[in-house]
N, CA and C atoms as an extended XYZ file, in Angstrom:
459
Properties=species:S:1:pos:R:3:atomname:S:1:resname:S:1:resid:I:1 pbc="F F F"
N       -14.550       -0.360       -2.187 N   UNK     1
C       -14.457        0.388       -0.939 CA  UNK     1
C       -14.888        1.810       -1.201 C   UNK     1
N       -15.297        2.669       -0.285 N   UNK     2
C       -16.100        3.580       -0.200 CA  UNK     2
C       -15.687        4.165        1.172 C   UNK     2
N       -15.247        5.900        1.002 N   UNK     3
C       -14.851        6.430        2.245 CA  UNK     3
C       -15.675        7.796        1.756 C   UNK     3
N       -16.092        8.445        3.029 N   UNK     4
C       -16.461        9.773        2.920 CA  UNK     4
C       -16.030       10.409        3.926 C   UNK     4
N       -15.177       11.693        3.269 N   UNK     5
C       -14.405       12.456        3.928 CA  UNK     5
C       -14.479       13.809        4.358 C   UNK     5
N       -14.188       14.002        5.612 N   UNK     6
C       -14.524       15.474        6.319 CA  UNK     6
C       -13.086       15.966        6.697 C   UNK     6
N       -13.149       17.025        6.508 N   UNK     7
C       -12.385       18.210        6.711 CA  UNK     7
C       -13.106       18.366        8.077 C   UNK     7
N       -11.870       18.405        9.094 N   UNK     8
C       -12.603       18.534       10.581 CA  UNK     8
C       -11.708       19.672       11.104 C   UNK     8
N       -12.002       20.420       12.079 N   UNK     9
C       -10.848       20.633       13.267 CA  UNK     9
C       -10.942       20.143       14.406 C   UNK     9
N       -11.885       19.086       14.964 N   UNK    10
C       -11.489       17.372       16.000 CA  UNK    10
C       -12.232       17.061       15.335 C   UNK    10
N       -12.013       16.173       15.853 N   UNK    11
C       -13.234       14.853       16.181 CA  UNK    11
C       -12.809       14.095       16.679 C   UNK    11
N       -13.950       13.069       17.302 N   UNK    12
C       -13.691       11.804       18.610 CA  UNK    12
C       -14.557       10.785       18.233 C   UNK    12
N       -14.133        9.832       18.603 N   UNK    13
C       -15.091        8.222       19.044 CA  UNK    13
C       -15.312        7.594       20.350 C   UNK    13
N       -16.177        7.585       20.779 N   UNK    14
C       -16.660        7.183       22.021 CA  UNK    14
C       -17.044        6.211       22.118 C   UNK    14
N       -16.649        4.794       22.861 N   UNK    15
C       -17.536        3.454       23.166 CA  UNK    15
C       -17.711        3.122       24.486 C   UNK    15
N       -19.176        3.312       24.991 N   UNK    16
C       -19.717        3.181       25.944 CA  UNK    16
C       -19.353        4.287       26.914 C   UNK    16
N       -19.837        5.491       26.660 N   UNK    17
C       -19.279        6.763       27.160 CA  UNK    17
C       -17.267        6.737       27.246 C   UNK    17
N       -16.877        6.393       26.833 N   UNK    18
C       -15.417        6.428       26.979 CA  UNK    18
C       -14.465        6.787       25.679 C   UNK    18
N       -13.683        7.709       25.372 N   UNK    19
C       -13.470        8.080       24.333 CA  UNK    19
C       -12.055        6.974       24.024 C   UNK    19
N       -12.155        6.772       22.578 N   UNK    20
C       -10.835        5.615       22.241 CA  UNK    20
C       -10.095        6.505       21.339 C   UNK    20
N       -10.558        7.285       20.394 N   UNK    21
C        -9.576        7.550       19.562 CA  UNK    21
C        -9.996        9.172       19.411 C   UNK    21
N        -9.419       10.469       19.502 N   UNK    22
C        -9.321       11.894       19.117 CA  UNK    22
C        -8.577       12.451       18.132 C   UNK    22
N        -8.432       13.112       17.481 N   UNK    23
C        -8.020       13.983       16.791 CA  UNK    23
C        -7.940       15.583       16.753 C   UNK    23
N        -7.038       16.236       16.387 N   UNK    24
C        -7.094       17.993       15.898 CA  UNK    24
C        -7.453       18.077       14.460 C   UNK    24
N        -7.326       19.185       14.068 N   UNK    25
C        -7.215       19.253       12.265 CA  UNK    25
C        -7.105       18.397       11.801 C   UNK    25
N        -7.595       18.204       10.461 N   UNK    26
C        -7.142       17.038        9.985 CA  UNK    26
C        -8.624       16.448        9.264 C   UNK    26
N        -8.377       15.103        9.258 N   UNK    27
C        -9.722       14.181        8.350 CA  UNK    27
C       -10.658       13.268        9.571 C   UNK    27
N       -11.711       13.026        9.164 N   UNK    28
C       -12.280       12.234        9.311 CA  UNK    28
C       -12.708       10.915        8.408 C   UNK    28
N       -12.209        9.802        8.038 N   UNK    29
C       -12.446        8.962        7.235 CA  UNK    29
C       -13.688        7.978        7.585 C   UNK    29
N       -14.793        8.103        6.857 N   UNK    30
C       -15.963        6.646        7.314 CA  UNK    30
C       -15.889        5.817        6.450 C   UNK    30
N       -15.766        4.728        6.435 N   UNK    31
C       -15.103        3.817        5.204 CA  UNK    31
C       -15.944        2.561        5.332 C   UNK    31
N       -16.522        2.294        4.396 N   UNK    32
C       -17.039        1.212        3.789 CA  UNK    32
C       -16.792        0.132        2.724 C   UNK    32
N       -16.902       -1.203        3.497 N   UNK    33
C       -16.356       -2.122        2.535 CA  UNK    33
C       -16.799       -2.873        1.712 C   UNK    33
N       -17.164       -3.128        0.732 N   UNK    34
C       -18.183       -3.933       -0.472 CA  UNK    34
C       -17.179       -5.600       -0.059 C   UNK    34
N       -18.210       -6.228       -0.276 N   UNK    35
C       -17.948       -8.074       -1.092 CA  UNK    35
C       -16.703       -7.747       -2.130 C   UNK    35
N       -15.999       -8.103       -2.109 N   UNK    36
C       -14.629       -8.558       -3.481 CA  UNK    36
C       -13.807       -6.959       -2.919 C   UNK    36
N       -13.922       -6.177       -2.283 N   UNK    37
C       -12.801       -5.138       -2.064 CA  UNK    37
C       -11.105       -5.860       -2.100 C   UNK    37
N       -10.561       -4.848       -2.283 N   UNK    38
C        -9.019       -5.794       -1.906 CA  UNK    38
C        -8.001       -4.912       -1.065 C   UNK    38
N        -6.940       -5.089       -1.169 N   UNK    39
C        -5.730       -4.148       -0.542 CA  UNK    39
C        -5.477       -3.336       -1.569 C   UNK    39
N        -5.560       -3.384       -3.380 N   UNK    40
C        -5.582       -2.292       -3.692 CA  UNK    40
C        -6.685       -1.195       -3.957 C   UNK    40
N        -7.615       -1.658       -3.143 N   UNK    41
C        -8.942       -0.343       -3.119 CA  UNK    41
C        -8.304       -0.105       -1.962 C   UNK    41
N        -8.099       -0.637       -1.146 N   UNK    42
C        -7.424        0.148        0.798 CA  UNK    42
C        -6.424        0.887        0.014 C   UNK    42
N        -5.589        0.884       -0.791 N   UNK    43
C        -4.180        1.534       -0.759 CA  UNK    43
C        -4.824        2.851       -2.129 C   UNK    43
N        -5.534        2.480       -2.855 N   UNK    44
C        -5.985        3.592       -3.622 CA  UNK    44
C        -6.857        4.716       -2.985 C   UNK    44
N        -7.964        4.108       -2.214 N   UNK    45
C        -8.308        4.951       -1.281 CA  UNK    45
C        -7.321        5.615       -0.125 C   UNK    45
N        -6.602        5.392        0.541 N   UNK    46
C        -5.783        5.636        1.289 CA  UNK    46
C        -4.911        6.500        0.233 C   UNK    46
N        -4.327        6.856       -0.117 N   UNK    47
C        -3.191        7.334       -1.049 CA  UNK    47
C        -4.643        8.542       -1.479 C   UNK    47
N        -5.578        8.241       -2.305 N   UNK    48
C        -6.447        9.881       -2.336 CA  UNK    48
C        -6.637       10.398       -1.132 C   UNK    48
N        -7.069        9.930       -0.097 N   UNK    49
C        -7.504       10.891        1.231 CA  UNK    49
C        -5.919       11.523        1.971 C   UNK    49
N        -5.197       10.812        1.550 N   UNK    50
C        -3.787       11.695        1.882 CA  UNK    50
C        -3.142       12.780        1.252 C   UNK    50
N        -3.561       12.461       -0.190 N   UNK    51
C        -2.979       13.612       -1.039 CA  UNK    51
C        -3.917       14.648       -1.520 C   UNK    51
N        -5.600       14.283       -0.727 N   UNK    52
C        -6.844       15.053       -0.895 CA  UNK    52
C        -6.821       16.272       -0.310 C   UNK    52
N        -7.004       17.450       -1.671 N   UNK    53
C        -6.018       19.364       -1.274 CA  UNK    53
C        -7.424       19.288       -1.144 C   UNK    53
N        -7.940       19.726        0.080 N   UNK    54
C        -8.857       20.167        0.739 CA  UNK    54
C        -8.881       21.159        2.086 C   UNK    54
N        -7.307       21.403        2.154 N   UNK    55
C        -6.789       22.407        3.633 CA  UNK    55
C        -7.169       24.035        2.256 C   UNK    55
N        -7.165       25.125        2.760 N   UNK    56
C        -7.184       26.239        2.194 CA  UNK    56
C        -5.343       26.832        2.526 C   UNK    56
N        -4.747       27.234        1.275 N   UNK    57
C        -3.350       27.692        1.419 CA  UNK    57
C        -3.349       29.111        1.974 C   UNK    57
N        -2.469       30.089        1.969 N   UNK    58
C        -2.342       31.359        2.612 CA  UNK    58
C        -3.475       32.242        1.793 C   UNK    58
N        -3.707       31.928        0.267 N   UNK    59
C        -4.601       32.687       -0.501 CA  UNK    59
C        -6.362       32.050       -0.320 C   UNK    59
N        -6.397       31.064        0.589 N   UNK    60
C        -7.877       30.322        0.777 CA  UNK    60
C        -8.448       29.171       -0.068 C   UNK    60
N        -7.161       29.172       -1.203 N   UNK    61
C        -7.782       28.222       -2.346 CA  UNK    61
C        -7.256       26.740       -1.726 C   UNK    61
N        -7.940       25.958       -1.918 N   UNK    62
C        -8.378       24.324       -1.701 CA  UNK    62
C        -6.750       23.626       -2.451 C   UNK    62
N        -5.544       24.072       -1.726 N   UNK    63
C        -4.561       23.482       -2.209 CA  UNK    63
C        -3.193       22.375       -1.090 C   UNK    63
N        -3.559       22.769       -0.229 N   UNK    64
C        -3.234       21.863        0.624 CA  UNK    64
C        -4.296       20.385        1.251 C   UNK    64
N        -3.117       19.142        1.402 N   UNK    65
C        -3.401       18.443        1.916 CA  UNK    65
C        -3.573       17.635        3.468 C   UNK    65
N        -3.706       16.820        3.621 N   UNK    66
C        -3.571       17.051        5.387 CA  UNK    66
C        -1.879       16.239        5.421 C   UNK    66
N        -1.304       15.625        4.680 N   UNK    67
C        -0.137       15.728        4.689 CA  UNK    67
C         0.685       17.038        4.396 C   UNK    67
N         0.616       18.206        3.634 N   UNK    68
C         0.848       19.030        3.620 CA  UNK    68
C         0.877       19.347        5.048 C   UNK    68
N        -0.168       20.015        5.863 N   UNK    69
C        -0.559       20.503        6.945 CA  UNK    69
C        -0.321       20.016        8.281 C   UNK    69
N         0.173       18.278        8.122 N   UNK    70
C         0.500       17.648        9.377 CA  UNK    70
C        -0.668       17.125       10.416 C   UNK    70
N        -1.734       17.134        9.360 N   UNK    71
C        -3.101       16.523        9.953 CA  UNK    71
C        -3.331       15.748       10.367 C   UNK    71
N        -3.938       15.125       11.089 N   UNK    72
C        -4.631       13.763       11.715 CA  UNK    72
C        -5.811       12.999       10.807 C   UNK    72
N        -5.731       11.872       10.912 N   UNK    73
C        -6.979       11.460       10.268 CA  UNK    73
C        -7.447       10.270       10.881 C   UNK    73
N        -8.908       10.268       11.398 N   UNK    74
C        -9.457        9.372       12.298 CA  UNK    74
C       -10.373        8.614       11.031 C   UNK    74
N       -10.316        7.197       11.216 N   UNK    75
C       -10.206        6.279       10.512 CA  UNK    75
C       -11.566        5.564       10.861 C   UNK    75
N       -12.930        5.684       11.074 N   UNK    76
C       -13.748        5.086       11.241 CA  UNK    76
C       -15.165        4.042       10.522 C   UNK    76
N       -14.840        2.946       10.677 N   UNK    77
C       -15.577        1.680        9.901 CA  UNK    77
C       -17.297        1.979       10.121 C   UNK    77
N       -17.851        1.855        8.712 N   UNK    78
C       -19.342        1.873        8.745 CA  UNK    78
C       -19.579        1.463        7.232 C   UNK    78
N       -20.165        0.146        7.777 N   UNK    79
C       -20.545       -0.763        6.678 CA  UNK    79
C       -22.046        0.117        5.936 C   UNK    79
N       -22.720        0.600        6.640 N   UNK    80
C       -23.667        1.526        6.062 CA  UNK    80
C       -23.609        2.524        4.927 C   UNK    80
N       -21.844        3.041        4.811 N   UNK    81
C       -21.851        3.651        2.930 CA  UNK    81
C       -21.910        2.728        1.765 C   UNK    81
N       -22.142        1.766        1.971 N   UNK    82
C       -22.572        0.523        1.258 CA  UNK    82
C       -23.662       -0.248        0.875 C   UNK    82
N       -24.433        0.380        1.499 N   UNK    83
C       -25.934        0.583        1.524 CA  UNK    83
C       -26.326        0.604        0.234 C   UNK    83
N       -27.456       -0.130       -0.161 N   UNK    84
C       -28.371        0.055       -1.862 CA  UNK    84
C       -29.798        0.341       -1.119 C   UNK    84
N       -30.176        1.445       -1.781 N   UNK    85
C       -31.625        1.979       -1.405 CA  UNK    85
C       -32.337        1.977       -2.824 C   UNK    85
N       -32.136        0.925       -3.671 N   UNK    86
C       -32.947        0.916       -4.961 CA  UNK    86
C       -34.332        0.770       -4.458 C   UNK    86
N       -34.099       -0.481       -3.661 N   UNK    87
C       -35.608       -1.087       -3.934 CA  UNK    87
C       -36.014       -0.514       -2.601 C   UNK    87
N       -37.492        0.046       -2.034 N   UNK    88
C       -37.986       -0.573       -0.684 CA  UNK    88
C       -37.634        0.662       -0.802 C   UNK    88
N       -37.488        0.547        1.035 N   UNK    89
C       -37.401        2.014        2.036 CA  UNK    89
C       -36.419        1.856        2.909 C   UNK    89
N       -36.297        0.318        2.961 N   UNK    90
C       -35.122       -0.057        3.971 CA  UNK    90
C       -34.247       -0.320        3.437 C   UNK    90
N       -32.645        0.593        3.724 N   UNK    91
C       -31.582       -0.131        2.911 CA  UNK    91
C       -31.090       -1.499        2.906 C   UNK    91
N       -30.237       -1.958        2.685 N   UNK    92
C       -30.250       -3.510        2.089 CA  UNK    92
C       -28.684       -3.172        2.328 C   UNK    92
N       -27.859       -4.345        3.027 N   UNK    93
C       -26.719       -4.427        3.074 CA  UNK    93
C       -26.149       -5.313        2.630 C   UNK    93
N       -26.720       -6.176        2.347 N   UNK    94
C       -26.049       -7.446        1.353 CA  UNK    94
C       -24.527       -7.402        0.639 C   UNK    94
N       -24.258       -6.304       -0.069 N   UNK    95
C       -23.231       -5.835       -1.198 CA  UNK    95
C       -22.127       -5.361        0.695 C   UNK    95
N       -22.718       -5.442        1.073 N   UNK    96
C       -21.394       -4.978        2.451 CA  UNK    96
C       -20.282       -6.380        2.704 C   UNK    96
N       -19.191       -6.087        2.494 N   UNK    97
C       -18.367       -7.454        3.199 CA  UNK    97
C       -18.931       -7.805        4.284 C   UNK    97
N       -18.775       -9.115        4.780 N   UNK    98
C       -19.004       -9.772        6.138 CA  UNK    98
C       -17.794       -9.438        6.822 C   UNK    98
N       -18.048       -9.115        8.515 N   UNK    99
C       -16.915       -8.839        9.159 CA  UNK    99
C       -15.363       -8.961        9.142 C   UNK    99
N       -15.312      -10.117        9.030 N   UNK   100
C       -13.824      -11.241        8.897 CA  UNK   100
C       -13.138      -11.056        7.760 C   UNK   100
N       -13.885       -9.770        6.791 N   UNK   101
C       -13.343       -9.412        5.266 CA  UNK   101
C       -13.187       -7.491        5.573 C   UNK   101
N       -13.896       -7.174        6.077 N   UNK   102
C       -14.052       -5.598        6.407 CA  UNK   102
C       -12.996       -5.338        6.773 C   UNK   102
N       -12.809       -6.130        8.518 N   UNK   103
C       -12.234       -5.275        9.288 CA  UNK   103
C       -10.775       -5.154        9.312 C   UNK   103
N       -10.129       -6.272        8.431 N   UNK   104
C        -8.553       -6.397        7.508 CA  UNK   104
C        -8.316       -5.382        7.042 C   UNK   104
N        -9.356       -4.678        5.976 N   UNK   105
C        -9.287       -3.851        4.734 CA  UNK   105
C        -9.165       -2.431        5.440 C   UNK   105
N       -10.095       -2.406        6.381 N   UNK   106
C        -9.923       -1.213        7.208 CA  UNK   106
C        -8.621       -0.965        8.038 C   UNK   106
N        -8.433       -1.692        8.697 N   UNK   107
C        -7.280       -1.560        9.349 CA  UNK   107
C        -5.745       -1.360        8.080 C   UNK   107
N        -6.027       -1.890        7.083 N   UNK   108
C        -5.159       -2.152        5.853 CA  UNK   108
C        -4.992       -0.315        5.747 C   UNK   108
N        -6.307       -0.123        5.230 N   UNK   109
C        -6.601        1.588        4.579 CA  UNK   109
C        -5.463        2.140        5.804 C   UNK   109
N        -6.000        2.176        6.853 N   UNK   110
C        -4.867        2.976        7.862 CA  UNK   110
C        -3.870        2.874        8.547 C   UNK   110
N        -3.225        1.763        7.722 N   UNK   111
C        -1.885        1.292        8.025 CA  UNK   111
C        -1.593        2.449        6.501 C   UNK   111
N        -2.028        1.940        5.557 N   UNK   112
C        -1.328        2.853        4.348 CA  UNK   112
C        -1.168        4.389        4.707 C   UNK   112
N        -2.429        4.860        5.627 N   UNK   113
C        -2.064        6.484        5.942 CA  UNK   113
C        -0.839        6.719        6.913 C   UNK   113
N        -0.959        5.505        7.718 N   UNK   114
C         0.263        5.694        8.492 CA  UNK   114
C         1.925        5.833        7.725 C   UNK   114
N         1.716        4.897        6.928 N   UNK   115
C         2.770        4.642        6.023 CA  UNK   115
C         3.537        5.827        4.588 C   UNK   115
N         2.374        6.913        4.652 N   UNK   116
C         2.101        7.776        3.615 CA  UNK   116
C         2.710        8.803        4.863 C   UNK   116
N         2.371        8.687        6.184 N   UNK   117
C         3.389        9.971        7.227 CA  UNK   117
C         2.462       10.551        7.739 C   UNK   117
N         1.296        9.788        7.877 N   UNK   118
C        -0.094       11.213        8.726 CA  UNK   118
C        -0.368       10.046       10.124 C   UNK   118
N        -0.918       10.929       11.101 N   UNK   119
C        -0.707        9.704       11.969 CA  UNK   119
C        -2.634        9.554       12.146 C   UNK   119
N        -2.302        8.179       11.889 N   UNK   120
C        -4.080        8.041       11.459 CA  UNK   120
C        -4.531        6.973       13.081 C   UNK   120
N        -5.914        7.408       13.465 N   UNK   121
C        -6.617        7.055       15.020 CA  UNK   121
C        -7.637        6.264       13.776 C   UNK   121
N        -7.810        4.965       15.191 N   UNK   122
C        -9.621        4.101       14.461 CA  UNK   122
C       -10.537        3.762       15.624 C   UNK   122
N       -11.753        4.427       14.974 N   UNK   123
C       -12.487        3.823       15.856 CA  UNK   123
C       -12.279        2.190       16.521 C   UNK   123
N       -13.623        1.909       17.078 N   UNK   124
C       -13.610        0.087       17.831 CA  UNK   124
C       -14.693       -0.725       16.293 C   UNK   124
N       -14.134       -1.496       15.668 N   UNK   125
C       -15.182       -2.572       14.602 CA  UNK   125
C       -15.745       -3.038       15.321 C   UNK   125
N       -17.488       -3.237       14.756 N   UNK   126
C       -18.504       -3.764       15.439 CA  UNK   126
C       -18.646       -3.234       16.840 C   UNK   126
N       -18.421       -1.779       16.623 N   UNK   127
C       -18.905       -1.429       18.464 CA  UNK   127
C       -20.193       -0.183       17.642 C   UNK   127
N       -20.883       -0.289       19.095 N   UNK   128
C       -21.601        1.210       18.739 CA  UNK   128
C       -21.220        2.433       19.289 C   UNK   128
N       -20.548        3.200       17.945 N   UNK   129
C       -19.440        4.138       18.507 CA  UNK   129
C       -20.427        5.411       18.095 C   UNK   129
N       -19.935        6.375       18.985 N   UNK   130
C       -20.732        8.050       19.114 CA  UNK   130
C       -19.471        8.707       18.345 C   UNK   130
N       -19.875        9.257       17.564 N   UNK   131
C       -18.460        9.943       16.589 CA  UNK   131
C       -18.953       11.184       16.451 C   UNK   131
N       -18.308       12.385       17.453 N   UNK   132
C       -17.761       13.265       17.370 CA  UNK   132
C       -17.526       13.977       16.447 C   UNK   132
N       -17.700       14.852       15.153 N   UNK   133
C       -17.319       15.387       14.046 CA  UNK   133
C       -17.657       17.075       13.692 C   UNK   133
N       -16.054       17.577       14.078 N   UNK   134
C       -16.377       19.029       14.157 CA  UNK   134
C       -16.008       19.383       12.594 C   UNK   134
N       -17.054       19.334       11.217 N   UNK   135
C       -16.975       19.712       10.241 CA  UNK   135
C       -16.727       20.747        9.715 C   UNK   135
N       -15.439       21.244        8.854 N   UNK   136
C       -15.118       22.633        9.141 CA  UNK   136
C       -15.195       23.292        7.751 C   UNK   136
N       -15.894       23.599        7.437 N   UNK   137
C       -16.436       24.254        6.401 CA  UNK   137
C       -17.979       24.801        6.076 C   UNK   137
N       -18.384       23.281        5.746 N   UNK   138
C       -18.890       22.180        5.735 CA  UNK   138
C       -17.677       21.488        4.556 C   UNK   138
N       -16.923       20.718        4.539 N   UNK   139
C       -16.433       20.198        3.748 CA  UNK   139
C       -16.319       18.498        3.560 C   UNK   139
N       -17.075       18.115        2.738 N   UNK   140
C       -17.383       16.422        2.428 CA  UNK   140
C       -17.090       15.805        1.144 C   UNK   140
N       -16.536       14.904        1.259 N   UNK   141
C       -15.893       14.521       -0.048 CA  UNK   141
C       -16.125       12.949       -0.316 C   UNK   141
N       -16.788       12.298       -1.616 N   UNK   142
C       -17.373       10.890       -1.418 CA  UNK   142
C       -16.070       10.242       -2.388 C   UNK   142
N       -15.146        9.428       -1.512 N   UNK   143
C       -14.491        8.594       -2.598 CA  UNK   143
C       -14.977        7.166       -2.838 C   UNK   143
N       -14.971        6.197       -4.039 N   UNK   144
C       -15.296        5.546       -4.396 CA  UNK   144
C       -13.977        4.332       -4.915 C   UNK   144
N       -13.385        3.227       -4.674 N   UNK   145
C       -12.432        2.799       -5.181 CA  UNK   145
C       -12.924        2.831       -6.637 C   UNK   145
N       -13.840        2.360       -6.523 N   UNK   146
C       -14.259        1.711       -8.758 CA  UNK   146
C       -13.975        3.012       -9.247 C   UNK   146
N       -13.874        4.162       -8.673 N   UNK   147
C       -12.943        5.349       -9.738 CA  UNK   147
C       -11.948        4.811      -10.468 C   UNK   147
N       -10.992        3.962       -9.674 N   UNK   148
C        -9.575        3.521      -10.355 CA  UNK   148
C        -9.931        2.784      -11.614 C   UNK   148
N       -10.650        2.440      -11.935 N   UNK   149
C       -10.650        1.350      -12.650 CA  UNK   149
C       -11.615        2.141      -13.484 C   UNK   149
N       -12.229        3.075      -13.583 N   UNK   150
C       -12.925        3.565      -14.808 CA  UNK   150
C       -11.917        4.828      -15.789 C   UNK   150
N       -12.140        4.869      -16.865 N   UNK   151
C       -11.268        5.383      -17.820 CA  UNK   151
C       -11.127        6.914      -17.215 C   UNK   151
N       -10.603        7.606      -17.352 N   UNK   152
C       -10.817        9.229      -17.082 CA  UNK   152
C       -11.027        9.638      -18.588 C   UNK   152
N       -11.712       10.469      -18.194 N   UNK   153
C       -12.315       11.449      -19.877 CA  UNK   153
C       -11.626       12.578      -20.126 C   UNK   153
């Protein structure tokens, strides 16, 4: 699994001009699901983007989290960070779970934020959603589950 994360102050999802899910401060999560993901890449990912010090404290330094801060975090599915652009020009989605495996894992990831005390919004799976993203810095952050599982140096 694969999430990339924004430091926002809103953001929204829109399906078919109609907005489903908003936010204030807080995260934006786009999360992508590989073939063989499980509930502990949802709960490892989920557990970093909660405890991810990316708020600025009273001195500006990068030490608060959006649990710290009481943030929101909008939770939105895109099989596209999963993408391999080795070969060709056109990415290749193959390595993406098939629906009926994704959209568990996703919903999984933001049950765990809920569960961690942040109150987490999701886009609609398989819709074509307009996402809203007021990036506040610019601040972007690429998590990767296969971190867990590689040694730290």
């Amino acid at each position: 699994m694969r999430a990339l994360i924004q430091r926002v102050s809103q953001a929204s999802v829109s399906v078919q001009g109609n907005i489903v899910a908003a936010i204030e401060q807080g995260l934006v999560a786009l999360v992508g699901v590989a073939r063989g993901d499980s509930e502990a890449d949802a709960r490892y990912l989920a557990e970093k983007t909660a405890n991810l010090r990316v708020f600025p404290d009273e001195s500006g330094k990068f030490n608060l989290s959006a649990l710290d801060i009481s943030g929101e975090v909008l939770v939105v599915s895109q099989f596209t960070l999963v993408a391999s652009t080795r070969k060709g020009r056109r990415p290749s989605f193959t390595e993406a779970a098939p629906p009926e495996e994704a959209e568990p894992l996703v919903d999984t990831f933001a049950q765990f934020l809920r569960s961690a005390g942040l109150k987490a919004k999701t886009g609609r799976f398989q819709q074509h959603m307009l996402v809203e993203i007021h990036n506040d810095g610019p601040v972007t952050i690429f998590i990767d589950s296969d971190e867990r599982l590689k040694p730290r140096h």
